[in-house]
C-alpha positions in Angstrom: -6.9 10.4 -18.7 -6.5 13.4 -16.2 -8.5 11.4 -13.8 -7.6 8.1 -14.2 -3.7 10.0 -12.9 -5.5 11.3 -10.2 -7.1 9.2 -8.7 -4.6 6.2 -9.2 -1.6 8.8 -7.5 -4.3 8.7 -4.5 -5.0 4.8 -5.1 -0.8 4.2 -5.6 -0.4 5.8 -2.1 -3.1 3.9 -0.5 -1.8 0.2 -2.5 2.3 1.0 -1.4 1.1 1.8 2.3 -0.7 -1.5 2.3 2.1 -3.2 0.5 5.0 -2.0 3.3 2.7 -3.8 5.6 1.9 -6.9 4.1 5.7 -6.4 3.1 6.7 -6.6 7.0 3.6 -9.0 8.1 4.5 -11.6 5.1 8.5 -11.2 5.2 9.3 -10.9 8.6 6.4 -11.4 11.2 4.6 -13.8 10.3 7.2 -16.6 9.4 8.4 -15.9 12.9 5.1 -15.7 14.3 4.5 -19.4 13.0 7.6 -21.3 12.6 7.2 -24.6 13.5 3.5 -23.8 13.3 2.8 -22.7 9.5 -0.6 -25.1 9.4 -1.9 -22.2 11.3 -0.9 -19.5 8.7 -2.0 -22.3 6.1 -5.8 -22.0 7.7 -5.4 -18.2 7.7 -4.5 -18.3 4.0 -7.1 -20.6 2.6 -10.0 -19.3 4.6 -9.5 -15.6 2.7 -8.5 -17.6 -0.4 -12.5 -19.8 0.0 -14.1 -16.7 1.4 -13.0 -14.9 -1.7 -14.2 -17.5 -3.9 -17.9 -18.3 -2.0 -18.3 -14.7 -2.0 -18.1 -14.6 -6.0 -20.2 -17.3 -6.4 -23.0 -15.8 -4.1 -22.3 -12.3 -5.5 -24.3 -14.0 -8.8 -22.4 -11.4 -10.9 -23.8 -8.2 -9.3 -20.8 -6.4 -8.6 -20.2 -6.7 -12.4 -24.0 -5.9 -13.1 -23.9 -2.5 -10.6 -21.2 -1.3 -13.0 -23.2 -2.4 -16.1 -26.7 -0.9 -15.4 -26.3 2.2 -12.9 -24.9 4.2 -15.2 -28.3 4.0 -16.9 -30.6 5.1 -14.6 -32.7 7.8 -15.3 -32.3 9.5 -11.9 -31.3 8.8 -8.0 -35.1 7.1 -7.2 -34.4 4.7 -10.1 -30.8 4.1 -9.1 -31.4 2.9 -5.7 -34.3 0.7 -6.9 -31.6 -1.3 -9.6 -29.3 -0.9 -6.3 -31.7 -2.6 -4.1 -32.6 -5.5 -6.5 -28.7 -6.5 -7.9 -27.8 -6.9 -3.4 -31.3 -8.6 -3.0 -29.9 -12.1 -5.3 -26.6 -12.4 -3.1 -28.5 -12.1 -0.1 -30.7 -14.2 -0.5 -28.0 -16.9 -1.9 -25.7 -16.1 1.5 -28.9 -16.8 3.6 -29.7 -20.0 2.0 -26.0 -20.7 2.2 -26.2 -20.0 6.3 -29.3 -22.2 6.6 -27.4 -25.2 4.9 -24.2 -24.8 6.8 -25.7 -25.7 10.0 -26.3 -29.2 8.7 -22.7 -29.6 8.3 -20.8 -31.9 10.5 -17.7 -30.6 12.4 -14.9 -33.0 9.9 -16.6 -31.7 6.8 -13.6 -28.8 5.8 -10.5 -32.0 6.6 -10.8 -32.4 2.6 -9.0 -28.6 2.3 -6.0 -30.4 4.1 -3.9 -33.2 2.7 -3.1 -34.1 6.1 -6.6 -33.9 7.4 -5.8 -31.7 10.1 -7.4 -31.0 13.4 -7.6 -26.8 12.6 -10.2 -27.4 9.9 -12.6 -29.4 12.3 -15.8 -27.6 13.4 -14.5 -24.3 11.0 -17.8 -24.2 8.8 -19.0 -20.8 10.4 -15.9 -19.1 10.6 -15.6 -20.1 6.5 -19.5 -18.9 5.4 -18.5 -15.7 8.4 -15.7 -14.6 6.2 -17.2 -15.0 2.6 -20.4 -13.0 3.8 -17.6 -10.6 4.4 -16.2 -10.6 1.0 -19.8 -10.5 -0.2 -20.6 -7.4 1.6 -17.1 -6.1 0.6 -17.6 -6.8 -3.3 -21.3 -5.1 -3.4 -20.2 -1.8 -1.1 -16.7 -1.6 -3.7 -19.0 -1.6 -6.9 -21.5 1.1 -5.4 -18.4 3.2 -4.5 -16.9 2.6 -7.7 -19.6 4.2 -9.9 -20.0 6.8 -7.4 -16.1 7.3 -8.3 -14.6 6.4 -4.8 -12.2 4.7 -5.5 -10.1 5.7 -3.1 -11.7 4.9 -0.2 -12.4 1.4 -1.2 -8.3 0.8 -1.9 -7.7 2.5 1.6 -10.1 -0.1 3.5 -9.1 -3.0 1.9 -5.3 -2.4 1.7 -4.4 -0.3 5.4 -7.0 -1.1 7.1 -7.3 -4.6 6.6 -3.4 -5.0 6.3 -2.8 -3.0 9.1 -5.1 -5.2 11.3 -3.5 -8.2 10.1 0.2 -7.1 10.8 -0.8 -5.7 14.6 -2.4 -8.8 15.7 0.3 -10.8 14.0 2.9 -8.9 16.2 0.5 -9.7 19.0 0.2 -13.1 18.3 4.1 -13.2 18.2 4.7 -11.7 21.2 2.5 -14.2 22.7 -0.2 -11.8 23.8 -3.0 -14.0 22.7 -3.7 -17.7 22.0 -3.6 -18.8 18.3 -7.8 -19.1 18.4 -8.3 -15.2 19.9 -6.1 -14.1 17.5 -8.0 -16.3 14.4 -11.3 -15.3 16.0 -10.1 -11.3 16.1 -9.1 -12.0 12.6 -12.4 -12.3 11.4 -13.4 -9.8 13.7 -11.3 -6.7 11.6 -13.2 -8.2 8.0 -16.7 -7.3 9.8 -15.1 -3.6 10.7 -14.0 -3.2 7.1 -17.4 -3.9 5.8 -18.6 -1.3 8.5 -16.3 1.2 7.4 -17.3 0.2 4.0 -21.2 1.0 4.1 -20.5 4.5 5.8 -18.5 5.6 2.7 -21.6 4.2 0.2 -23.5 5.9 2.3 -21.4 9.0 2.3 -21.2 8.8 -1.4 -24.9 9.0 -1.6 -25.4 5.3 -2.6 -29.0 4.6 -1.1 -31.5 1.2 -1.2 -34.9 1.9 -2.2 -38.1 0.1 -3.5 -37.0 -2.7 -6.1 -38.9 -3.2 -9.4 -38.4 -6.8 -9.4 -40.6 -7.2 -12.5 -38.7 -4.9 -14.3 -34.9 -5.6 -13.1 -34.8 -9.0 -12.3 -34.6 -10.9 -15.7 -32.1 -8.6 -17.6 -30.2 -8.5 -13.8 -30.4 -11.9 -13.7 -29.1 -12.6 -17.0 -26.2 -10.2 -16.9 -25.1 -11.7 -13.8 -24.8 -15.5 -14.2 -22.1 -14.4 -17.1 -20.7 -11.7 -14.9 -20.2 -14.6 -12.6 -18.0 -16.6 -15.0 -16.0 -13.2 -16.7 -14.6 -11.4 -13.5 -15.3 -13.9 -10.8 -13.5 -17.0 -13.4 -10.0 -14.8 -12.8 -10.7 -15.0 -9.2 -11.8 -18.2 -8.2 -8.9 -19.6 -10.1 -6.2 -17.7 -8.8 -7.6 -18.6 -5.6 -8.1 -22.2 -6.4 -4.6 -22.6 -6.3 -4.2 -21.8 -2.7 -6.8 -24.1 -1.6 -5.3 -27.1 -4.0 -1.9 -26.1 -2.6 -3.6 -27.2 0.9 -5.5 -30.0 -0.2 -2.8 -31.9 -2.4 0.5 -30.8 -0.1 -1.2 -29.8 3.1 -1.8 -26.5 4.9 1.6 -26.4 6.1 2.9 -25.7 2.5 0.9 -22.7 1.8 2.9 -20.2 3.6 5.6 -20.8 1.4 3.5 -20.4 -1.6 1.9 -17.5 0.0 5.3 -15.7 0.5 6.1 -15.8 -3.1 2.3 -15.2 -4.7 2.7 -11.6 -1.8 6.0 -11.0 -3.9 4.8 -11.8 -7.6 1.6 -9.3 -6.4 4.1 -6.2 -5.8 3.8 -6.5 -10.2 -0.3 -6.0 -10.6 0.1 -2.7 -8.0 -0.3 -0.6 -11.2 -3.0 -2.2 -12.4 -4.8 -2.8 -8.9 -4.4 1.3 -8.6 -5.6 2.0 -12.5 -8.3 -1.0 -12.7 -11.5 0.2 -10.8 -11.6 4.1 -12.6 -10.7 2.4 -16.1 -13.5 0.2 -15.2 -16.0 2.6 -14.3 -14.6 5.2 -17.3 -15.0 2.3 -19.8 -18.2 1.0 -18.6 -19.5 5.0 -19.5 -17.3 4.9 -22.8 -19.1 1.8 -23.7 -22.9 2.8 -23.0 -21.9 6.5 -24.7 -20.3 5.7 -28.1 -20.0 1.4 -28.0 -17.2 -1.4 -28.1 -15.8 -0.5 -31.7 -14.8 3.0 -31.0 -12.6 1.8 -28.0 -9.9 0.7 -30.1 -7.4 3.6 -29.2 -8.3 3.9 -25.1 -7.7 -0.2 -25.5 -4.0 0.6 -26.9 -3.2 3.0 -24.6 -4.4 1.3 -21.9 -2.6 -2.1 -22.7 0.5 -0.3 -23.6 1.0 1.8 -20.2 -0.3 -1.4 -18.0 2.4 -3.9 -20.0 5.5 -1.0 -19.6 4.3 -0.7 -15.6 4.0 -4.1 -14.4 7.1 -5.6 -16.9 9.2 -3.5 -15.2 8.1 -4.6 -11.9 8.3 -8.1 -12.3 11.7 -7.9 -14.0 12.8 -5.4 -11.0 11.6 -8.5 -8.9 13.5 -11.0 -10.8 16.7 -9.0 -10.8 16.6 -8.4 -7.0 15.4 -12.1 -5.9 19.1 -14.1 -6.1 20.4 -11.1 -3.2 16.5 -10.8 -1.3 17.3 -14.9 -0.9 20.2 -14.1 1.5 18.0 -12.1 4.0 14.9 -14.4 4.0 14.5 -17.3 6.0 16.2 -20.7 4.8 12.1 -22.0 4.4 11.3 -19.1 1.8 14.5 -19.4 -0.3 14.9 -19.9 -3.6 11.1 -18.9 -5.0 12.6 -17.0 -8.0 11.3 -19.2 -11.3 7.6 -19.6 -8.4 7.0 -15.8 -8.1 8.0 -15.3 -12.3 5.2 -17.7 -13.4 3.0 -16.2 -11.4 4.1 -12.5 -11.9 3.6 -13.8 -15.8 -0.5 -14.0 -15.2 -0.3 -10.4 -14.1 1.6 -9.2 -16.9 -1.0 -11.3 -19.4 -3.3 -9.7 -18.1 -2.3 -6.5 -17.5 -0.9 -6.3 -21.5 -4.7 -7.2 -22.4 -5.7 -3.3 -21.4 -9.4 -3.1 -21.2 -10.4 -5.9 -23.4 -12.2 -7.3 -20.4 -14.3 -4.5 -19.4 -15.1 -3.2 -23.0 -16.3 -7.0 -23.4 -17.7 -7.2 -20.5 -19.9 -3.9 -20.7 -20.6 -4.7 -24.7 -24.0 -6.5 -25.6 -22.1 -9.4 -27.0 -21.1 -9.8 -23.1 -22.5 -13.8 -23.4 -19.9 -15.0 -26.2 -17.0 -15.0 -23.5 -18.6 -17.3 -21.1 -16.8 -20.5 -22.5 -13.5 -18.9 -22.4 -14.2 -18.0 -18.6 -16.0 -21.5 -18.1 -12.4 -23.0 -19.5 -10.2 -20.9 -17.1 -11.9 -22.3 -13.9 -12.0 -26.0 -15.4 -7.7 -25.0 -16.5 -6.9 -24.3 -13.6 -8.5 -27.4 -11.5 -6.2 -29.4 -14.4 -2.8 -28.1 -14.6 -3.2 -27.7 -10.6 -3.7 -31.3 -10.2 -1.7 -32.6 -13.2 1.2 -30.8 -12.2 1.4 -31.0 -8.5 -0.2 -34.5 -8.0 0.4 -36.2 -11.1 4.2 -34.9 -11.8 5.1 -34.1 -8.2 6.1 -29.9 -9.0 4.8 -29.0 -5.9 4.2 -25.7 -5.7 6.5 -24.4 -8.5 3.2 -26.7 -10.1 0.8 -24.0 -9.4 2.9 -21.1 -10.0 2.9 -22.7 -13.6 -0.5 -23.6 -13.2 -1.2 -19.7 -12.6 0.9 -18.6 -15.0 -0.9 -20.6 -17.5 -4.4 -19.5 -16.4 -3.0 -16.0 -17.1 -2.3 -16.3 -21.1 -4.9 -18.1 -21.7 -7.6 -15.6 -20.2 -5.7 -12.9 -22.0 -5.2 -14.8 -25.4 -8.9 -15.4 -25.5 -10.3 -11.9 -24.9 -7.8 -11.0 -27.2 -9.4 -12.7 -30.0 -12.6 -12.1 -28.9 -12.0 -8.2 -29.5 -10.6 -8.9 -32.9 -13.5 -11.3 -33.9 -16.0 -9.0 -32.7 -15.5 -5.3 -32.7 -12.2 -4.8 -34.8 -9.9 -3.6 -32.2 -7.0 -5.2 -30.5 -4.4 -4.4 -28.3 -1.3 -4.5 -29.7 0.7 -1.8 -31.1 4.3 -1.1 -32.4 5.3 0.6 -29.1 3.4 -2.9 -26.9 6.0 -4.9 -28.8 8.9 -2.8 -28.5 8.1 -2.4 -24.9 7.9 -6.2 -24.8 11.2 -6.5 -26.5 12.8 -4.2 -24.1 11.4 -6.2 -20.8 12.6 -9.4 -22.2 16.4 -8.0 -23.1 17.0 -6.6 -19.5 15.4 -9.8 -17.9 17.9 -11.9 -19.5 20.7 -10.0 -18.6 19.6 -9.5 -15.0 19.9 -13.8 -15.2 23.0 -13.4 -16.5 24.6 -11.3 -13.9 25.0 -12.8 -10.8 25.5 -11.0 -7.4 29.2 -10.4 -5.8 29.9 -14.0 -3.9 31.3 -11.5 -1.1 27.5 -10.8 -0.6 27.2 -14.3 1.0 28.3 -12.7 4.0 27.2 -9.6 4.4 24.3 -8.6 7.0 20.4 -8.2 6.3 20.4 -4.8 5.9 23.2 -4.7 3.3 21.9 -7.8 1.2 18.5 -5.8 1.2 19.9 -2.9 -0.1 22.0 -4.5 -3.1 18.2 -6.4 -3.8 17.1 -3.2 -4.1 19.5 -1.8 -6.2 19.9 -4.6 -8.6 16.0 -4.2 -9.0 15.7 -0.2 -9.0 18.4 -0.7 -11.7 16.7 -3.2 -13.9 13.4 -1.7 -13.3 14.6 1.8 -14.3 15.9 0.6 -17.5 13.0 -0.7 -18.7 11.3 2.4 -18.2 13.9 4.4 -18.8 14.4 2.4 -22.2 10.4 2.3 -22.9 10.7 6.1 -22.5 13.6 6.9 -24.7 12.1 5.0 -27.7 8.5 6.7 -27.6 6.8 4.1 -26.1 5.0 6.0 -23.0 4.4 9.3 -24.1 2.2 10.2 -21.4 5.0 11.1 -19.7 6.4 13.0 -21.7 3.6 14.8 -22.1 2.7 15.0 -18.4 6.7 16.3 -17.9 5.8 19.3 -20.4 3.1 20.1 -18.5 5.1 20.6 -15.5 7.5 22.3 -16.8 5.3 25.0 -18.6 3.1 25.3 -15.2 6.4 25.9 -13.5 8.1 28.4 -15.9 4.4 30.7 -16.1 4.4 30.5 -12.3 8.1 32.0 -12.5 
């Protein structure tokens, strides 16, 4: 796995710089920036959260598809043929999506607000603007993806867009622009990220040429509409939640929710750095040798992803009761919100590859009711338990939560069923054991009461050390009993490297 290391390092570099600033954007500038105003962060949120969603819809699974079937052509002229035909469906189904939108009257978005707010009135281009963004975005990160360019995608989409975001936040709270220059400037830095986008593909040597349409476009086709429903199902539903959020409590609650979803998302970092080679690597793997021979890269991979991102969450966890006493009094107390949904991206994480080696697999088709289920699960416990039993959002934190185990259970059993392998290994449950052991004591110990009054700086510092310490002992602990012996391994390495330089 020497390259999946190396190019998740570079990806880990590029996913921490982005998180520092969406750290200091979501934590500290932007709650100022809109106190007393957070309908306007609300409309910020949910517009990325539906542009994300419309653009996996109009994708048609081709993102998916580029990974599938590139990998199989015969040489560059045939490449950029498949290349050309898998962007020709989404663009076609954004333009027919444009046409349509100008019919729309300028009170048809109100539904997205429980309140029925005027900031969603005449907002239809603005919302088809950004998920032709996220469109473009999704097609360009595929094409660099196979080309191996990783990299370059994680340092567009996390500085450069995050980067944006915090300096015209600070802008925008320093009352340098009007709420509408800085929402119209917004949308302005997704259209330079695609740009910057398309001159890496093209960099990478990703070229459009002459499609076979009679060739590609049935098997394309095909692949795609259950592409649609495997990786753009996880999506839509974790961003269904923002948008119900909206629509059943009103825009004005989504910040909150959307400060702790930023903190539960510190946990999938590892697998957001790891995700796109291991995708691109099994995809190969796949073609090469087929699903029933992945058995031991899906062990590994589901053993190193559940050790990482346990130990962050539980980190998290054991750091949130002294993080509370430097936040704001409106983003308190969202410990049990950011575990439940920091619990979806353990699920999945502890799942390893199953989803790719399905998804790549010819039996591809047999997991489209589980994905088909996880949209419909999500619209349910969503609405049962914020409108029905009143749980606000703590209701779709569960709700996410939820949506997690069961995507994971299902491919699970799907693997099992069909190829024979599983994820699960002696060392996944000892590493399991281990998470769960210094979670509950991090409960158990509460922070000094003389903490209550300390300063910001001090009460981050003891967040941080109550977390380095409970996140260090679950790796430390997964370590010591044999569980990632990658790193030993990788230590050896080092250390003979370093004694032959000598």
């Amino acid at each position: 796995m020497g390259i999946v290391a190396k190019q998740s390092a570079r990806n880990s570099v590029a996913l921490v710089t982005g998180l520092l600033l969406g750290a200091v954007n979501t934590m500290y500038v932007l709650p100022k920036a809109f106190e007393g105003f957070e309908e306007g962060w609300g409309l910020l949120r949910i517009l990325t959260a539906w542009g994300t969603i419309l653009a996996q819809i109009l994708a048609l699974g081709s993102p998916s598809a580029i990974l599938r079937f590139l990998p199989h052509a015969s040489d560059a002229k045939r490449e950029s043929a498949m290349l050309t035909t898998l962007c020709l469906l989404p663009a076609v189904a954004l333009a027919a999506v444009g046409v349509v939108s100008t019919f729309a009257g300028a009170d048809v978005l109100l539904a997205l607000d429980a309140n029925a707010g005027w900031l969603l009135e005449d907002r239809v281009g603005a919302f088809v603007f950004m998920g032709g963004a996220y469109l473009a975005m999704l097609l360009l990160k595929a094409a660099l993806v196979h080309r191996m360019r990783t990299v370059a995608v994680t340092v567009i989409q996390e500085v450069w867009l995050k980067g944006t975001y915090l300096t015209l936040a600070v802008m925008y709270l320093q009352g340098l622009m009007p709420f509408e220059t800085f929402f119209r400037w917004f949308l302005y830095s997704y259209a330079a990220a695609v740009v910057l986008m398309l001159g890496e593909a093209w960099g990478a040597g990703a070229r459009l040429g002459k499609p076979e349409l009679r060739k590609d476009i049935r098997p394309f086709f095909e692949y795609g509409m259950f592409a649609l429903w495997n990786n753009g199902a996880r999506t839509v539903a974790k961003n269904l939640d923002f948008v119900m959020v909206g629509a059943l409590l009103g825009l004005a609650a989504v910040p909150r929710y959307t400060f702790a979803f930023f903190i539960a998302t510190v946990v999938s970092m590892p697998l957001r750095a790891m995700s796109p080679i291991l995708r691109s690597l099994t995809s190969k793997a796949v073609a090469a040798q087929g699903a029933e021979q992945s058995g031991p890269q899906l062990q590994q991979a589901a053993r190193v992803q559940l050790a990482v991102t346990a130990a962050i969450l539980v980190a998290i966890l054991a750091g949130m009761p002294a993080l509370d006493l430097a936040l704001p009094e409106n983003y308190q107390g969202l410990r049990w919100v950011v575990l439940a949904v920091g619990m979806a991206f353990v699920a999945e994480a502890s799942g390893g590859t199953a989803g790719p080696i399905l998804q790549f697999s010819e039996r591809y088709k047999l997991a489209l009711p589980i994905n088909l289920g996880l949209v419909v699960m999500t619209l349910v416990t969503n609405y049962a338990f914020m409108q029905w039993l009143g749980w606000g959002i703590e209701g779709a934190a569960l709700a996410t939560g939820l949506t997690g185990v069961w995507n994971m259970g299902w491919r699970t059993s799907l693997m099992w069923r069909l190829f024979r392998i599983h994820p699960f290994s002696r060392q996944w449950f000892t590493v399991g054991v281990i998470a769960l052991v210094v979670a509950g004591v991090s409960f158990a110990v509460d922070i000094p009461v003389s903490a209550h009054a300390w300063g910001q700086p001090a009460q981050l510092a003891l967040a941080l050390l109550r977390g380095g310490i409970a996140g260090g002992l679950v790796l430390g602990g997964c370590w010591a009993l044999g569980c990632l012996p990658e790193v030993t391994t990788e230590m050896k390495k080092r250390l003979n490297r370093n004694g032959t330089g000598a």
